[in-house]
PyMOL commands that place a pseudoatom at each C-alpha (Angstrom):
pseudoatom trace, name=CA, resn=UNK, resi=1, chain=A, elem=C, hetatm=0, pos=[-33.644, -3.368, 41.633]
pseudoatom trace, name=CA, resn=UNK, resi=2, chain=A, elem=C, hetatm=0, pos=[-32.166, -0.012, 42.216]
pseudoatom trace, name=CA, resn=UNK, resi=3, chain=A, elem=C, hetatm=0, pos=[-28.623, -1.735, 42.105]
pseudoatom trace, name=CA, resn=UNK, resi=4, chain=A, elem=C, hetatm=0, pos=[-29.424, -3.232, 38.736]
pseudoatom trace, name=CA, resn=UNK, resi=5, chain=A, elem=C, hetatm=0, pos=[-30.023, 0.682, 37.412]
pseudoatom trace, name=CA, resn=UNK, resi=6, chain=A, elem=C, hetatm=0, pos=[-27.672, 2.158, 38.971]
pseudoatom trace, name=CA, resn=UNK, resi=7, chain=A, elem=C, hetatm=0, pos=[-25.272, -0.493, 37.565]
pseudoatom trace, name=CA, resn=UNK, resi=8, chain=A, elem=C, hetatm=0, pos=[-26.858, -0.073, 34.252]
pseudoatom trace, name=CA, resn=UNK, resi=9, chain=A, elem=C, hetatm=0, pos=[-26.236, 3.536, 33.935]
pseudoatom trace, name=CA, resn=UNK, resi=10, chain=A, elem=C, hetatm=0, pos=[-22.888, 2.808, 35.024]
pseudoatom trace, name=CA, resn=UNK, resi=11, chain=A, elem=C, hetatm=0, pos=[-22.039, 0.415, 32.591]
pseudoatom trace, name=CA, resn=UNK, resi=12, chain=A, elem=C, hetatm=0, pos=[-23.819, 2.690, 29.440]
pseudoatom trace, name=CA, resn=UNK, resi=13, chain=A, elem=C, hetatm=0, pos=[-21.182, 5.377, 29.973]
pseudoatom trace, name=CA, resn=UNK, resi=14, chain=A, elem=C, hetatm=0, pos=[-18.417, 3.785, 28.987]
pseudoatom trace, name=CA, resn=UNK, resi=15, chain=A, elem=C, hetatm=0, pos=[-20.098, 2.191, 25.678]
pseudoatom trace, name=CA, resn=UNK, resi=16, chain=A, elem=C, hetatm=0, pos=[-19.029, 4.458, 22.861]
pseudoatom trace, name=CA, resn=UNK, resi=17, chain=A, elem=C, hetatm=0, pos=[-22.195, 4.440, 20.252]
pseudoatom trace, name=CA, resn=UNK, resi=18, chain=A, elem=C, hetatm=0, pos=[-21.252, 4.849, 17.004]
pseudoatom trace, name=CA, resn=UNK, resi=19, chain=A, elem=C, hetatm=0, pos=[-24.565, 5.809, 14.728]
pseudoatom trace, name=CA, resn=UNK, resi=20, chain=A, elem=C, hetatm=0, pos=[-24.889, 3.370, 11.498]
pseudoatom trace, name=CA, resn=UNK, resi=21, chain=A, elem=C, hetatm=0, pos=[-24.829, 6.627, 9.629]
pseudoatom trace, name=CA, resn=UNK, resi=22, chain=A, elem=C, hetatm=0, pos=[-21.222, 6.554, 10.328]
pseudoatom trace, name=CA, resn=UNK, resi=23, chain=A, elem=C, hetatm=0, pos=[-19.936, 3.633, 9.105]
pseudoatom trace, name=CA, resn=UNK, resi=24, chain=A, elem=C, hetatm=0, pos=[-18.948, 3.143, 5.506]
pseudoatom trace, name=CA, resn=UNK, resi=25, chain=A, elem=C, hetatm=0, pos=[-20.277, -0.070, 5.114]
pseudoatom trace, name=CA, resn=UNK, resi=26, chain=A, elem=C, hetatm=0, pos=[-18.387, 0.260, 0.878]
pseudoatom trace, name=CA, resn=UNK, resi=27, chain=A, elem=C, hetatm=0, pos=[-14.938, 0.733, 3.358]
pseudoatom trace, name=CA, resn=UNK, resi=28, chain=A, elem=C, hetatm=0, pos=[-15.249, -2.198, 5.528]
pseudoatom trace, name=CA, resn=UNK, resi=29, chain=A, elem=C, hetatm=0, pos=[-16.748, -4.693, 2.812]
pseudoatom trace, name=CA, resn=UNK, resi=30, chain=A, elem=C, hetatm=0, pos=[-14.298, -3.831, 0.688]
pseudoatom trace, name=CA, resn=UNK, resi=31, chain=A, elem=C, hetatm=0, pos=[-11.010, -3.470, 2.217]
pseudoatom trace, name=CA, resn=UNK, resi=32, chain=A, elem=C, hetatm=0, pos=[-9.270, -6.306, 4.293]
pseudoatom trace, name=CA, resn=UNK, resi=33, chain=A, elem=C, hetatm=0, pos=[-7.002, -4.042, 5.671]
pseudoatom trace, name=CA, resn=UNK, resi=34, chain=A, elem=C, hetatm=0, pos=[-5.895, -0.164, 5.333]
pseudoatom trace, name=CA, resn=UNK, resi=35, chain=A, elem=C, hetatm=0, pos=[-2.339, 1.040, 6.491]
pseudoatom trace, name=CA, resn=UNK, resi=36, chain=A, elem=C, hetatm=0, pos=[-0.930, 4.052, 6.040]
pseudoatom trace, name=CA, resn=UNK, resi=37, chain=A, elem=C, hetatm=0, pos=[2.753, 4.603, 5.813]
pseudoatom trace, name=CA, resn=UNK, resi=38, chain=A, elem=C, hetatm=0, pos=[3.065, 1.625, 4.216]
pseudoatom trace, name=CA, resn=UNK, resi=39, chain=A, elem=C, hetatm=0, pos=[6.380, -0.039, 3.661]
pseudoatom trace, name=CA, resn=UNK, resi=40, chain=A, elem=C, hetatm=0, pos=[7.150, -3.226, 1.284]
pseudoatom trace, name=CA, resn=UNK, resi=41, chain=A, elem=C, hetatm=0, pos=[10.640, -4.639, 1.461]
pseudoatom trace, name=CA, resn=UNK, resi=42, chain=A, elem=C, hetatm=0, pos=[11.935, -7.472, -0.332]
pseudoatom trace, name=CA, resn=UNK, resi=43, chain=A, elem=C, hetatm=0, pos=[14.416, -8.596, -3.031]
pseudoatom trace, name=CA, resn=UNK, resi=44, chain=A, elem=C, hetatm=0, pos=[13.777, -9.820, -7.129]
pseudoatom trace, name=CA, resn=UNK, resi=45, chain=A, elem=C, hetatm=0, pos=[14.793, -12.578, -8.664]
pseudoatom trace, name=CA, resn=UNK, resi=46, chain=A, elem=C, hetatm=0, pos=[18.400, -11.277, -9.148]
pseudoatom trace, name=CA, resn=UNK, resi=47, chain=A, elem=C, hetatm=0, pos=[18.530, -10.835, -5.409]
pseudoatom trace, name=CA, resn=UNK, resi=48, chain=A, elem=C, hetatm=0, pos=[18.730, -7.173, -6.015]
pseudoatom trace, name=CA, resn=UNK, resi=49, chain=A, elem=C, hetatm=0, pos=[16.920, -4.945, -3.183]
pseudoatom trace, name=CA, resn=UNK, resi=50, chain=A, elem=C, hetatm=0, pos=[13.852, -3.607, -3.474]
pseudoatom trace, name=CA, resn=UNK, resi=51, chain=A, elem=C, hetatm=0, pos=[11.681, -1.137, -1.467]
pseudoatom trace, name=CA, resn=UNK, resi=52, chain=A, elem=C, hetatm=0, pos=[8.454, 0.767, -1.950]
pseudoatom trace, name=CA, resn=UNK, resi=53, chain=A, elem=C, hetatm=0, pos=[6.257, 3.450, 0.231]
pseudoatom trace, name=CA, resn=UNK, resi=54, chain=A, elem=C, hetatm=0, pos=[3.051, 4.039, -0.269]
pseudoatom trace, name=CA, resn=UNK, resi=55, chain=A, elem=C, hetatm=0, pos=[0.732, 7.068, 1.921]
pseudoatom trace, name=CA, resn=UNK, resi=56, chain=A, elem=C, hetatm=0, pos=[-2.080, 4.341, 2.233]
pseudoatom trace, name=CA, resn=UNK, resi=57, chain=A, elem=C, hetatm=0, pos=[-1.983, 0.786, 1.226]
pseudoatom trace, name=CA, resn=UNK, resi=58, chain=A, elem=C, hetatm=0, pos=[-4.492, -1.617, 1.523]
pseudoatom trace, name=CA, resn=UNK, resi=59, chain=A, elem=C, hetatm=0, pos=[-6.170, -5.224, -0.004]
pseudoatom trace, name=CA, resn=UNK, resi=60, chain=A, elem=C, hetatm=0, pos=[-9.480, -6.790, -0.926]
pseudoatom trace, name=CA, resn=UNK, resi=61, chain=A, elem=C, hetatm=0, pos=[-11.198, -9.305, 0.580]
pseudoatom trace, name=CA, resn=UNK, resi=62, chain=A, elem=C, hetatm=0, pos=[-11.750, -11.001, -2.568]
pseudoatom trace, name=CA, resn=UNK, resi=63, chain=A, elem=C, hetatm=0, pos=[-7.835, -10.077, -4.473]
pseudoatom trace, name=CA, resn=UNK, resi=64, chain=A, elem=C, hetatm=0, pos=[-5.706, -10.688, -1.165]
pseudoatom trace, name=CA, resn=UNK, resi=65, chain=A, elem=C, hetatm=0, pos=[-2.583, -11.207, -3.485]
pseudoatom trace, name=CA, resn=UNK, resi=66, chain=A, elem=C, hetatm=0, pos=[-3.150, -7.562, -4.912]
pseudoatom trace, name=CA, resn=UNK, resi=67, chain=A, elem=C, hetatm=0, pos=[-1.760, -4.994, -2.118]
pseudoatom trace, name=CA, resn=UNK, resi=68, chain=A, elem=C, hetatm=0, pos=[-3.133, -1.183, -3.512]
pseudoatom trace, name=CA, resn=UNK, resi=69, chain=A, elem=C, hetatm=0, pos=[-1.003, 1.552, -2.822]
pseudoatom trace, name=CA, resn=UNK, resi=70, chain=A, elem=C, hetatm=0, pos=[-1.717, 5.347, -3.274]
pseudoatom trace, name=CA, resn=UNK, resi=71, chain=A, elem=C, hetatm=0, pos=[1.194, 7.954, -3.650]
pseudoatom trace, name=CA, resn=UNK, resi=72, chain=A, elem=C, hetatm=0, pos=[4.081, 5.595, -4.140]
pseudoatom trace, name=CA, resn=UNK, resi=73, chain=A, elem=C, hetatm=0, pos=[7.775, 6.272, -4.260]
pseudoatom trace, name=CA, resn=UNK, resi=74, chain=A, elem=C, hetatm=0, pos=[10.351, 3.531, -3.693]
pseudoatom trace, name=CA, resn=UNK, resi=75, chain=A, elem=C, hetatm=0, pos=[14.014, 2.853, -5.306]
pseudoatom trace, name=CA, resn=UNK, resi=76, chain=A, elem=C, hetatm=0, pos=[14.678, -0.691, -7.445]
pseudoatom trace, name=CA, resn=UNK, resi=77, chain=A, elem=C, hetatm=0, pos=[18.447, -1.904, -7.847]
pseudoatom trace, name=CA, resn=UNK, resi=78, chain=A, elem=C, hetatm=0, pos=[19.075, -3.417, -10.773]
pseudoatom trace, name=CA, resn=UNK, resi=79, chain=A, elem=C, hetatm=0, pos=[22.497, -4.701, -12.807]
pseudoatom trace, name=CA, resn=UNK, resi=80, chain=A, elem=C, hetatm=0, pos=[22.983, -4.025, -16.573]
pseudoatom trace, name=CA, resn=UNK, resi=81, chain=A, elem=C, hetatm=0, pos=[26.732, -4.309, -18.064]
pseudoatom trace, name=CA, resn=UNK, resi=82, chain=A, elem=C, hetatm=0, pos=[28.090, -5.452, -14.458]
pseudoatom trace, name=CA, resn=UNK, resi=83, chain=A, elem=C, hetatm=0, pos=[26.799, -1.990, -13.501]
pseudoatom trace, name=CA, resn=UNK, resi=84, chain=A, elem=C, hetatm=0, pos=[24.809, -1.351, -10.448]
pseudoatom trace, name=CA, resn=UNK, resi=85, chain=A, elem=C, hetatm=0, pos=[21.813, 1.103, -11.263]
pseudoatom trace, name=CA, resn=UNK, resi=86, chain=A, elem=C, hetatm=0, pos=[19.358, 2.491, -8.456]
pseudoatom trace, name=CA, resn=UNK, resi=87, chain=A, elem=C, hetatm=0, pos=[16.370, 3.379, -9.682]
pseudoatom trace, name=CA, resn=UNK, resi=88, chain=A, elem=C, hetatm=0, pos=[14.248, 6.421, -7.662]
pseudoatom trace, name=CA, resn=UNK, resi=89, chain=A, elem=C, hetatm=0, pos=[10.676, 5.755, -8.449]
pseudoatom trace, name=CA, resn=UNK, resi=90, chain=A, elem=C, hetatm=0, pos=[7.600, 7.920, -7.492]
pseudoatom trace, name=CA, resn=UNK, resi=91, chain=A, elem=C, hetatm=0, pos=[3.492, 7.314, -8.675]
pseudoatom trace, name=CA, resn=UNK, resi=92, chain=A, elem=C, hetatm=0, pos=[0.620, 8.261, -7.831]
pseudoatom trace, name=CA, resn=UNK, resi=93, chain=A, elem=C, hetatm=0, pos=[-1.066, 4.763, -7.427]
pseudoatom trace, name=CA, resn=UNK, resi=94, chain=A, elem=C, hetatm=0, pos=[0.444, 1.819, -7.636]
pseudoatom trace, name=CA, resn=UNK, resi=95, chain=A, elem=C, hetatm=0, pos=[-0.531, -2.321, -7.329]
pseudoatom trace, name=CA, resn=UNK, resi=96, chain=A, elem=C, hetatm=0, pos=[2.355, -4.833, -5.991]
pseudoatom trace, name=CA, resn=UNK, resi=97, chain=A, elem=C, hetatm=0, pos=[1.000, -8.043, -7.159]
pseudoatom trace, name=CA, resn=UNK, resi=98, chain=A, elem=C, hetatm=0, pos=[2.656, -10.838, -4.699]
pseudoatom trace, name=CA, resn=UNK, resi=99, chain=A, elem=C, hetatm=0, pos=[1.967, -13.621, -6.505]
pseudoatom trace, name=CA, resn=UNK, resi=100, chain=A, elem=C, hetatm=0, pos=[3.312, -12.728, -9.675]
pseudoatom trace, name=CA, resn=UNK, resi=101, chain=A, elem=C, hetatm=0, pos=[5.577, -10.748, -8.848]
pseudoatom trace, name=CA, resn=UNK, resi=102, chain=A, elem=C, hetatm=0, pos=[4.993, -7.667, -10.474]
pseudoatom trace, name=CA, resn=UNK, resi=103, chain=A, elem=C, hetatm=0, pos=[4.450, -3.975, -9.236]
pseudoatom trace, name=CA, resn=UNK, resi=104, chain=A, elem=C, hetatm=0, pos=[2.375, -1.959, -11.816]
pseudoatom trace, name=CA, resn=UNK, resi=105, chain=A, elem=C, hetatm=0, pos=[2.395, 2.114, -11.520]
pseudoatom trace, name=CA, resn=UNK, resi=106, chain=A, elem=C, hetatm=0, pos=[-0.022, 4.232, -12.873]
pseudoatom trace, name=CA, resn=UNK, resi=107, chain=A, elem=C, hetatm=0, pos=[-0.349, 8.246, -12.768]
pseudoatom trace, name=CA, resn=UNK, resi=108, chain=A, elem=C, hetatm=0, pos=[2.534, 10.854, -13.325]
pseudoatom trace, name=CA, resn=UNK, resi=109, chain=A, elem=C, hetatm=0, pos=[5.773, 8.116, -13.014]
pseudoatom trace, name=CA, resn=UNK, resi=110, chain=A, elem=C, hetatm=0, pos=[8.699, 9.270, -12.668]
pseudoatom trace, name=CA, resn=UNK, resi=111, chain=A, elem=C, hetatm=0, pos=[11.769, 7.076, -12.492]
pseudoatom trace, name=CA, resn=UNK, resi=112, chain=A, elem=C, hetatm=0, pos=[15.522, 8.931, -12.316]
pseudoatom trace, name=CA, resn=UNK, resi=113, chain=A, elem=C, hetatm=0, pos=[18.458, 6.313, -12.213]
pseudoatom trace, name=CA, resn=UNK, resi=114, chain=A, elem=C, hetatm=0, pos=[21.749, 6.666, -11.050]
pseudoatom trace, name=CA, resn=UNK, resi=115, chain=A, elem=C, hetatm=0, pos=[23.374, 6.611, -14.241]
pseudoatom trace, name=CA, resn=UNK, resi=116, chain=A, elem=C, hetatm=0, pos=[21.163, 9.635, -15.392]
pseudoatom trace, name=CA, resn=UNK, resi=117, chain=A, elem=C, hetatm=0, pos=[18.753, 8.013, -17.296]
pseudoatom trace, name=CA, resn=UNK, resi=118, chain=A, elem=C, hetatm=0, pos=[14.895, 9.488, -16.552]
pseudoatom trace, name=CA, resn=UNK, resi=119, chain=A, elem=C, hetatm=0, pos=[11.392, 8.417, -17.900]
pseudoatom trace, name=CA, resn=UNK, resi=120, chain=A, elem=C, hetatm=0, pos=[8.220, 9.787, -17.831]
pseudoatom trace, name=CA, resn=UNK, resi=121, chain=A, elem=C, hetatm=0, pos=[5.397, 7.743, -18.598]
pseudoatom trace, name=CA, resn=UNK, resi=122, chain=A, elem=C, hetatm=0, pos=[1.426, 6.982, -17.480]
pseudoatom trace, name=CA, resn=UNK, resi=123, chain=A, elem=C, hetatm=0, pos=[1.875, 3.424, -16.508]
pseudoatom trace, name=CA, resn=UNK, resi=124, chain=A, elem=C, hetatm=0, pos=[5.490, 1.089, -16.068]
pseudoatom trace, name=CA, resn=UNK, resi=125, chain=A, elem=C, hetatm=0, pos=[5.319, -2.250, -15.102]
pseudoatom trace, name=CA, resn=UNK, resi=126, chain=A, elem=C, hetatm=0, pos=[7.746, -3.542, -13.253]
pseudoatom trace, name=CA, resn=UNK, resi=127, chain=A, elem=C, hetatm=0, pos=[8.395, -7.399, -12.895]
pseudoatom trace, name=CA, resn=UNK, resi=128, chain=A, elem=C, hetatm=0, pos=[10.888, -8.187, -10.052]
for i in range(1, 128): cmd.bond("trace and resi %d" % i, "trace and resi %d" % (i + 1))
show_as sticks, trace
zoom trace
């Protein structure tokens, strides 16, 4: 018997309680995953390069195909006249839709190209 307690006091130690206060239940119902420094790599359908960063990304349990993306910059290469044009892209939210391929920004865009070009807009869609 006085094994069994002294085995049980033991044992409670190294159990780290976390009160239910402390859990945001809205967090973990909502979000599959959370990463932060994310990085999304890939290429569009004119096999041009693509690459985004986001501070935090994360997806839904119920929108998996939707990855959500706060403070986003990135850089796009795209071809127009046989001319290659990098784009330099920053947002402050963005959503890269996998499945269709798309990457929509929202809040204080800014894209500067290597040709000079600049825009400033609310919201730019971007289908790769």
């Amino acid at each position: 018997m006085v094994a069994a307690l002294v085995a049980g006091a033991l044992f409670t130690k190294q159990i780290l309680w976390t009160p239910i206060s402390a859990i945001n239940m809205t967090d973990i119902v909502s979000n599959q995953f959370k990463m932060s420094g994310a990085s999304f790599v890939g290429t569009d359908k004119n096999g041009e390069p693509f690459k985004l960063r986001a501070q935090t990304g994360y997806q839904e349990y119920d929108n998996p195909d939707i990855i959500f993306m706060d403070k986003v910059s990135g850089t796009i290469r795209r071809t127009t006249n046989n001319t290659k044009i990098t784009d330099n892209i920053t947002a402050n939210r963005g959503q890269y839709n996998r499945t269709k391929k798309t990457i929509t920004l929202t809040g204080n865009v800014h894209v500067d190209s290597s040709n000079g070009d600049q825009l400033r807009t609310n919201e730019l869609v971007i289908r790769l």
